[in-house]
Residue, then its C-alpha position, 0 to 999 in steps of 0.5 A: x402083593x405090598x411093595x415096601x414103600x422106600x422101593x416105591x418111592x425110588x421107582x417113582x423118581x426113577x427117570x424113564x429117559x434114563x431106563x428107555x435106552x435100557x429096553x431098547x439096548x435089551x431088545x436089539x440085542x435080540x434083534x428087535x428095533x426102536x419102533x417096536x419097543x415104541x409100539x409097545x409103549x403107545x400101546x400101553x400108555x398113549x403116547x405116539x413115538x414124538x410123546x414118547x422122544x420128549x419124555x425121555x429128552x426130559x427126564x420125566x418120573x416114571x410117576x409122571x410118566x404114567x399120571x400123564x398116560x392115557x393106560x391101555x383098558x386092557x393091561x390087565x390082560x398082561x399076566x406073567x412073572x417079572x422080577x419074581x413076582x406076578x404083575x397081576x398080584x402087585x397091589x399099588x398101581x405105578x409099581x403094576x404099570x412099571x411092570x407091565x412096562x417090563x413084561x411087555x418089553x421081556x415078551x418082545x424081546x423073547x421073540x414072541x409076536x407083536x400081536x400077542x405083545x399087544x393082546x390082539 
């Protein structure tokens, strides 16, 4: 699935600092904790929760963000619906990786366990 390019490029300038704090406030509120939503994120990209500080601390693009990543092999395993659209059918690689972001944060803030977050 084609995203329109204006969409694109705004979710390329978007700040992950600036949406970090939304996933976390989304997943306490449902009683999950910061180390979660870390594990999460080094899970997928990486980054340890030091990494994971600065890039917030620094603003950095979500373009950036995932250029500097070392992407989890197995993200293709996140399949699901976010946003109204199937992440394994989005054809341009940041916006997939965006919304694998989102997927993994939405499954844990559901409740569901860690290692099925994580495909174990």
């Amino acid at each position: 699935m084609a995203t329109a390019p204006a969409t694109l490029e705004r979710v390329a300038r978007m700040s992950f600092g600036q949406v970090y704090p939304l996933y976390l406030a989304k997943l306490e509120r449902k009683g999950r904790t910061q180390d979660e939503l870390d594990q999460v994120i080094t899970w997928l990209t990486g980054f340890d929760a030091a990494q994971i500080a600065e890039h917030v601390a620094e603003q950095t693009t979500f373009a950036e963000f995932f250029e500097r990543s070392t992407f989890q092999p197995k993200a293709s395993l996140i399949t699901g619906i976010i946003c109204g659209v199937r992440v394994e059918e989005i054809d341009e690689p940041l916006m997939q990786r965006v919304r694998y972001l989102d997927k993994l944060v939405d499954e844990l803030a559901k409740g569901k366990a860690m290692g099925k977050v994580l495909r174990h």
